[in-house]
N, C-alpha and C positions, 0 to 999 in steps of 0.2 A: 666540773661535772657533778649531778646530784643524785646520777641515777648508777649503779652498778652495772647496769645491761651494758652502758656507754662504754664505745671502745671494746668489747667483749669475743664479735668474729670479727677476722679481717677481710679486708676488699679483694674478691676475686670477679676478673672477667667473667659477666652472664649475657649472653644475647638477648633474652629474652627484655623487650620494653627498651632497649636502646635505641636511641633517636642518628638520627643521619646527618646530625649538625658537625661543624665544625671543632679542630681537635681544639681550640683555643681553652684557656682555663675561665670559668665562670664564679665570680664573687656574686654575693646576696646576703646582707646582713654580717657583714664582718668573718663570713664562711667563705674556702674557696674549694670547687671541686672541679679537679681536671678529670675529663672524660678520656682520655688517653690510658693515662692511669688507673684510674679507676679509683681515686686516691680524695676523702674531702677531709679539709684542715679547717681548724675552729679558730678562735679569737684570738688565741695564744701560741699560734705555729703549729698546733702538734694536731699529729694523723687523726683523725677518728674513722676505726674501724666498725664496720658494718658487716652487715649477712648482705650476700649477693642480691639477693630479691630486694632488699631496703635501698642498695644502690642503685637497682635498677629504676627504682621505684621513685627516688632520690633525681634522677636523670631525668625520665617522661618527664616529673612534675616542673620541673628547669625549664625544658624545651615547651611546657605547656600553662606556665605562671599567669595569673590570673586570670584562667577561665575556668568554669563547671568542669570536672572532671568527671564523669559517671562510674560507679563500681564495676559495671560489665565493660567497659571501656579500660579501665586501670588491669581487672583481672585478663580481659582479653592480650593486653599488652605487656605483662609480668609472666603469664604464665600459657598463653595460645590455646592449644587444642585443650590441655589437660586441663582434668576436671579439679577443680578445687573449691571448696568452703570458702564462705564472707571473713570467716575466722581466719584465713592464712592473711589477706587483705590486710586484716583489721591488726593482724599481730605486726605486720610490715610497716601500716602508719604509726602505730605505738612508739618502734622503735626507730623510727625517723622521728617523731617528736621530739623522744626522748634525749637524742644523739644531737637535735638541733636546741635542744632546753626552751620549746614552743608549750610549755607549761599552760600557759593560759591560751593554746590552740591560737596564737596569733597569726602563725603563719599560716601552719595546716589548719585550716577550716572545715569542720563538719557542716556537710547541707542535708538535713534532715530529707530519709528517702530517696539519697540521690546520688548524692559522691563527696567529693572535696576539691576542694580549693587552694592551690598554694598561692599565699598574697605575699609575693614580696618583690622588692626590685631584682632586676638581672640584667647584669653587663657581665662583659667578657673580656677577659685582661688576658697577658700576657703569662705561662705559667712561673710559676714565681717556687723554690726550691721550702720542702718544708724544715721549719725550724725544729730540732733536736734538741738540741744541748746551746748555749750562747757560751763559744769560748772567746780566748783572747784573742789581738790582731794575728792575721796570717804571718808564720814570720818562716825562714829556709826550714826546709822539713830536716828534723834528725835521723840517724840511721835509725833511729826507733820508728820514727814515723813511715821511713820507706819503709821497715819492716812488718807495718801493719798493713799498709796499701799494697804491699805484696800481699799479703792475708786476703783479702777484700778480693782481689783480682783473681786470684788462685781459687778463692769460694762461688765465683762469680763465675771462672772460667768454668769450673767442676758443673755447675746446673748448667751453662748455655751449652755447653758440647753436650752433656748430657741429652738437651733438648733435642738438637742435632740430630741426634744419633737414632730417637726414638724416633725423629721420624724418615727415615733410611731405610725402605723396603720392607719386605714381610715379615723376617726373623727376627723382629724384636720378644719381647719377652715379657709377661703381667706376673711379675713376683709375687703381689696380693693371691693373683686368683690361683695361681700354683700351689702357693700355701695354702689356700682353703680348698685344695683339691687334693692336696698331699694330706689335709686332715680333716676329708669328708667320712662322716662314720653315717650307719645305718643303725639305728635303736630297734630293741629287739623288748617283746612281752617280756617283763621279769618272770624265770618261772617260780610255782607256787609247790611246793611238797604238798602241800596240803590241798592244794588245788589239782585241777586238770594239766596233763599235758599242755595246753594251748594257753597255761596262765590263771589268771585269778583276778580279780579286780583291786585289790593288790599293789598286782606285780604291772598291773597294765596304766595305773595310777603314777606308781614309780617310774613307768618310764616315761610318760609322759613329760613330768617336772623333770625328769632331767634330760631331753629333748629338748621343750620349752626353755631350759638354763641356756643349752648349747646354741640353740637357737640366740638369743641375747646376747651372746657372748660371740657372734659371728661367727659361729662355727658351720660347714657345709653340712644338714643331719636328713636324714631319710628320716621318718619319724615311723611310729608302730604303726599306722595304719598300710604303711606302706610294703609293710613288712608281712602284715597278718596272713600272708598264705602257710609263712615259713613256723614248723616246728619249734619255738623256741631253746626245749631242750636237745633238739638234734637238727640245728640250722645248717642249711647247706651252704655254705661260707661262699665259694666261688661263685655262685647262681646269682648269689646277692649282690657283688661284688660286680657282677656283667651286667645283672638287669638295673642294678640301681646308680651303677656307677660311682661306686664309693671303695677307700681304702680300707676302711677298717669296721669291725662289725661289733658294738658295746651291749653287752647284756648282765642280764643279772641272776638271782637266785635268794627266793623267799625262804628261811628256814624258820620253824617252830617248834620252839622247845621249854621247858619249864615255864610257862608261862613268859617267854621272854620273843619277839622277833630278830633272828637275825638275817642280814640283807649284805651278799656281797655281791658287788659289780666288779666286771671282768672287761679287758677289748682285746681283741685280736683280730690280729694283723693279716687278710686275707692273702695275701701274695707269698707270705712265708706262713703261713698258719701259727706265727710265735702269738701264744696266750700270754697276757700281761692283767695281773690281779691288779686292779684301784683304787678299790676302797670298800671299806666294812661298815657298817654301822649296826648300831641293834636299838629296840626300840620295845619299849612298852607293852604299846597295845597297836592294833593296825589304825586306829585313829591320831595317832602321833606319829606314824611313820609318813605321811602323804605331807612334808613340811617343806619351803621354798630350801633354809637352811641345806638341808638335805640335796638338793639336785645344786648350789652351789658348791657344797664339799665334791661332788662327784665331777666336778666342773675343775676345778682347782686339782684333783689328782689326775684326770683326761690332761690337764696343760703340762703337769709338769712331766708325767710320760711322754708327749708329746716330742718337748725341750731334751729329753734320755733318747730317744729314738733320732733325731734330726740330727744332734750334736753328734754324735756317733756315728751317722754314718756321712754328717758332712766331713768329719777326720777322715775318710776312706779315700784309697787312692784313685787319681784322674777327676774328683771331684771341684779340685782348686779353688777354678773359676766359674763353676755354677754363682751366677746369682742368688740363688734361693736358698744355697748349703752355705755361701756367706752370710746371710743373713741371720741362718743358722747360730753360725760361729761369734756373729758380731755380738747379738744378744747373751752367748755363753760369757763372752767374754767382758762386758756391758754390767752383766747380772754378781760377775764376780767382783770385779772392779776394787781389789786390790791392790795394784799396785799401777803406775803412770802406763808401763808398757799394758799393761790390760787396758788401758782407753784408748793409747794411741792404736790397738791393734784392732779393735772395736772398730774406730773411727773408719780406718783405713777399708775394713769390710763393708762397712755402709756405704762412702766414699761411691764404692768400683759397685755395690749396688743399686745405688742413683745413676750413676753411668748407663746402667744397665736398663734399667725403667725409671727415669726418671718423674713418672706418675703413681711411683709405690709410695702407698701412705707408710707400708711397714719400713720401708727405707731411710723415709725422711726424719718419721717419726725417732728413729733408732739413730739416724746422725745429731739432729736437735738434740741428743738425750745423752749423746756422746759429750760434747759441746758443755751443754749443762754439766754436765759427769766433773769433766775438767775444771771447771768453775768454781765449784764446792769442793772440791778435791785438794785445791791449791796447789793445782799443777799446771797453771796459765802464768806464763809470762808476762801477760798482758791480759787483763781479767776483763776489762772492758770491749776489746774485740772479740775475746771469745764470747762474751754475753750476746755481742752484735750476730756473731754468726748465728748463736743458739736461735735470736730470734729471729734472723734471715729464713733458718732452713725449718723454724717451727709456722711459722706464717705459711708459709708454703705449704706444708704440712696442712693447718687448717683449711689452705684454700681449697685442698684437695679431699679432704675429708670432717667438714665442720660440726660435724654432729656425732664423732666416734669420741669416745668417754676418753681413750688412752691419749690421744692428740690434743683433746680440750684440758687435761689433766697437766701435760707440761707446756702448754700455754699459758694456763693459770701463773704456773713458776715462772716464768718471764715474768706476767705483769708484776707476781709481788716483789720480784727484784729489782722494777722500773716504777717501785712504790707506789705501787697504783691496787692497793690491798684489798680495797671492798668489789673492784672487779676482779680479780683474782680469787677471790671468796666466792663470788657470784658464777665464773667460770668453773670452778669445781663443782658449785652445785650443782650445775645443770648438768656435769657429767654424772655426777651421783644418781639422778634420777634415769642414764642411761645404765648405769652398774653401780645399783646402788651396795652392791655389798666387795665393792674391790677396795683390797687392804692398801694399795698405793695411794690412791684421793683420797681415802680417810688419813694414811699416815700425814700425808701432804697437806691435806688440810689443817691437821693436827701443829703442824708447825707453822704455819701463818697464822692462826689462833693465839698461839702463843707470844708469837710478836705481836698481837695487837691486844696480848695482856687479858684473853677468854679464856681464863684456863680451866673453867671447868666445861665447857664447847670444847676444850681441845681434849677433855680426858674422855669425853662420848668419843670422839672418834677416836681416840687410843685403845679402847674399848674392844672395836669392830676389827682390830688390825689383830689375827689370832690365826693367820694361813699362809704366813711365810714360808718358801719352800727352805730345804738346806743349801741348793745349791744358789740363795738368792742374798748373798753374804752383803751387797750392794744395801740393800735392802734393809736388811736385821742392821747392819750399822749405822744406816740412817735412825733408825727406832729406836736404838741405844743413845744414838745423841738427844734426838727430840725427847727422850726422857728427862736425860741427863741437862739439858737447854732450859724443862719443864721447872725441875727442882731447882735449878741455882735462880732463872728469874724469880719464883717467886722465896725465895732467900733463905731455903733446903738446902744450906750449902755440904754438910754431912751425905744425906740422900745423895747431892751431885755428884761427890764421890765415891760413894761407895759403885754407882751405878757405871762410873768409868771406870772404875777396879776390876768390876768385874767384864766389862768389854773390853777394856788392855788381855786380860788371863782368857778373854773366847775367843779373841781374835790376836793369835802374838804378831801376826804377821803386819797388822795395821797401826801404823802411829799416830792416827787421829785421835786417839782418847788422851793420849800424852799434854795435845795443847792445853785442854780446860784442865786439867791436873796440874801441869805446872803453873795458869792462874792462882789455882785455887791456894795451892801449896804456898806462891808467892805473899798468898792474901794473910796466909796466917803465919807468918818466919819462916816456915820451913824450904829453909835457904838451896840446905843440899839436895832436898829433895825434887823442888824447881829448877833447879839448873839441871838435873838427869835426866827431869822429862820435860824440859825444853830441846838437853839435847838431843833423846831420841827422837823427839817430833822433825828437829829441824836436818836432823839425818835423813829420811826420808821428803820431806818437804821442806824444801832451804828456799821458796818463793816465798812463802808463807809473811805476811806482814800484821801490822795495825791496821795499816790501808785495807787490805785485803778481807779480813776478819769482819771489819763494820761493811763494807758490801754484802758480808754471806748473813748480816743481820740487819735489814732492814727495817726500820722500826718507826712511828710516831710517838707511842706510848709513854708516857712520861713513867709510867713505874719500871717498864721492859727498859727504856733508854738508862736508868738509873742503874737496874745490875749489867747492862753492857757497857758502863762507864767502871763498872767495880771488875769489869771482867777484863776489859784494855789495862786499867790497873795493874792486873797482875799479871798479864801479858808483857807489857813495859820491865814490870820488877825481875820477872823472869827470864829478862831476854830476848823478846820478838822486837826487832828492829820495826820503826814507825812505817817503812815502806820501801820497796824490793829487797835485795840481798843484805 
């Protein structure tokens, strides 16, 4: 593939522009795409994933090969009633070109003024299983192996019943939309001291950007226009709360003093009237206060009150089994990710939340994430099927939400652990231009950069990573390794020490800093001191291998390959067995 777009969403069923032919699989050019599936495979076995509309699009032109396709004919049949641009058209044959490598337009044909053309042969074969991996002959499965196909069938069983169940009469339940109704707020005028009762241009400035933040950020927001009957400094909470249908009411307050502004935001909670302070900022002049910055900082302390309030009262009794208070609990639990029993108990809340709607992005997204969690954690048995699950339940996840930043972001992380780096690159980007200031895709990027040896692209995004919460320990220890990953590639081996010194002493509870420590230690004699922090690494993770270590560093780069051969080095010297216990 030459293009990064390739393979970037995956294939989900679209009605729109499917043809009424039969299920058989259709080859054309060393390409097969079974319309059952929804599934097209390239030269070499392997999926190539598409956006829904390029499949569809993908399909028509199958059942319609070699004749004039018209544009009002192609868009009539991709997209029906609704109105769309030549531009949506046009971005759908790009990325069918692309995904079919029709570089010089041989297949898909441009007819000037008119439409296009797919020229190619088309027969229809029998579906034929796509190629993954080429392993050895089939030979009697090991208890290892029924222990994976039990995996497999167990993950497989957990979505179909799930499926099931969703659709089984009225009671079912939209976890997404609960959450964005559990954290619908109403934006209120900043007020202004200086200004009128009703605000200041200002305070009405302010709250717009941080409306418009919440807004991007999916949040459910009434915005100030909505608001403007209401008194800002003496809003009538409950009035707002009936007429606008929202839980909680976010406002602010302009102060002026020494030549200085200060601006603090407040929310509170209509249904208990508990006031919860946000955040502070102070500012110059009122021409620096109206900054995007600014309504993402208010954005970022809205979430993490959010995560204070949820977790807290999803611990409350008779709550269990809410789905939406697991969800709660799983990300509490997800976010801290300290120790095995924090993933498994993660997982196990996602789990019974997929059960529960199995059409929740936050669900899926959260078990994919679990999955992943354990992967990197080296607390997989089996690293290779937990990766499979990760991208089982993250594909899914895409199909259901392909254009949300947070699902496209640990998509990304699949493809670069399935070495497929410049889509993976290219996948973050595009979430970036939906959030472009979330400190996860920049961390995350930060570390794919670094395996392909940009380190100074990975120190821009190390940069922007400055709004970690405390309670996001997951998180801050990731940041410490991609530091500590940053320094020893490029062969700061001092720096990579010191930087796990000091995340050993922030975090005692975590023995991930131990592994690259006892490398390092090994690298240089220090004999006793490799063997302590090997063994307190392997106290905590006794799965931990050689094997293991080169999967969580994928790489081409010949300079990166070079200190991940100095890094197994001292892995070896210090004691990490080549592979399982």
């Amino acid at each position: 593939m030459n293009n990064p777009s390739v393979n970037t969403r995956v294939a989900l069923a679209d009605s729109a522009g499917r043809t009424s032919g039969g299920e058989g699989v259709i080859a054309f050019d060393g390409f097969r795409f079974d319309p059952a599936r929804q599934e097209l495979v390239d030269k070499e076995g392997i999926r190539v994933a598409l956006t829904p509309k390029s499949l569809a699009l993908l399909q028509y032109m199958l059942a319609h090969a070699g004749r004039v396709l018209l544009k009002e004919e192609l868009m009539r049949a991709l997209w029906g009633t609704v109105v769309v641009t030549d531009d949506s058209l046009v971005q759908c044959v790009k990325d069918l070109r692309i995904a079919l490598d029709d570089k010089g337009q041989q297949r898909i044909k441009t007819l000037p003024r008119r439409g296009y053309m797919f020229d190619v042969d088309v027969r229809s074969m029998q579906p034929q299983p796509v190629a993954v991996q080429q392993g050895p002959p089939a030979a009697r499965p090991s208890w290892r192996q029924w222990l994976l196909a039990c995996g497999a069938l167990a993950l497989a069983a957990l979505l179909g019943a799930a499926a099931v169940w969703q659709r089984q009469g009225d009671t079912r339940i939209s976890i997404d939309d609960e959450i964005r109704n559990r954290r619908s707020v109403a934006v209120l005028a900043f007020t202004d001291k200086q200004g009128s009762a009703q605000g200041s241009t200002l305070g009405d400035d302010l709250a717009d950007i941080v409306g418009s933040q919440l807004v991007r950020a999916g949040v459910r927001v009434i915005g100030r226009a909505a608001t403007v009957r209401q008194d800002p400094a003496e809003p009538q909470f409950e009035r707002i709360g009936r007429e606008q249908g929202v839980r909680y009411v976010l406002g602010g307050r302009v102060m002026r003093a020494d030549g200085r502004i200060t601006v603090d935001t407040y929310l509170t909670e209509i249904a208990s009237g508990a006031v919860y302070r946000l955040h502070e900022a102070e500012f110059r002049s009122a021409d620096e206060a109206p900054r995007p910055a600014y309504g993402r900082e208010v954005l970022v302390a809205l979430q993490a009150r959010y995560y204070e309030i949820e977790v807290e009262r999803a611990r409350s009794s008779g709550r269990e089994n809410n789905p939406v208070d697991r969800i709660a609990l799983a990300w509490r639990d997800l976010d801290r990710g300290s120790s095995r029993a924090d993933l498994e108990s993660a997982r196990r809340h996602f789990e019974a939340a997929v059960q529960a709607d199995p059409y929740s992005v936050e669900a899926m997204l959260g078990l994919g994430m679990s999955h992943l969690s354990e992967f990197y954690a080296f607390y997989s048995r089996t690293p290779e099927r937990t990766l499979e699950h990760a991208e089982q339940v993250l594909r899914r996840a895409m199909e259901l939400a392909p254009d949300n930043a947070r699902v496209m972001a640990a998509w990304a992380e699949v493809l670069l652990l399935r070495e497929r780096p410049e889509e993976a690159l290219w996948v973050w980007q595009r979430a970036l231009e939906v959030s472009p200031e979330s400190p996860v895709i920049h961390l995350r990027m930060a570390g794919a950069l670094i395996r392909q040896g940009r380190y100074e692209d990975a120190q821009d995004h190390l940069q922007k990573v400055t709004d970690l919460r405390p309670f996001q320990t997951r998180r801050q220890q990731s940041l410490n390794q991609i530091l500590a990953d940053a320094a020893f590639a490029q062969g700061r081996d001092d720096e990579a020490y010191s930087i796990l010194k000091h995340w050993a002493a922030e975090f005692p509870g975590s023995a991930r800093p131990y592994l690259m420590l006892a490398a390092l230690d090994a690298l240089y004699w220090r004999d006793a001191a490799a063997a302590d922090h090997m063994a307190k690494y392997r106290e905590a993770h006794p799965l931990g291998s050689i094997d293991y270590v080169i999967r969580t560093y994928p790489s081409a780069n010949p300079q990166f390959l070079a200190q991940r051969s100095r890094l197994l080095e001292g892995l070896r010297k210090a004691g990490l067995p080549d592979g399982g216990k």
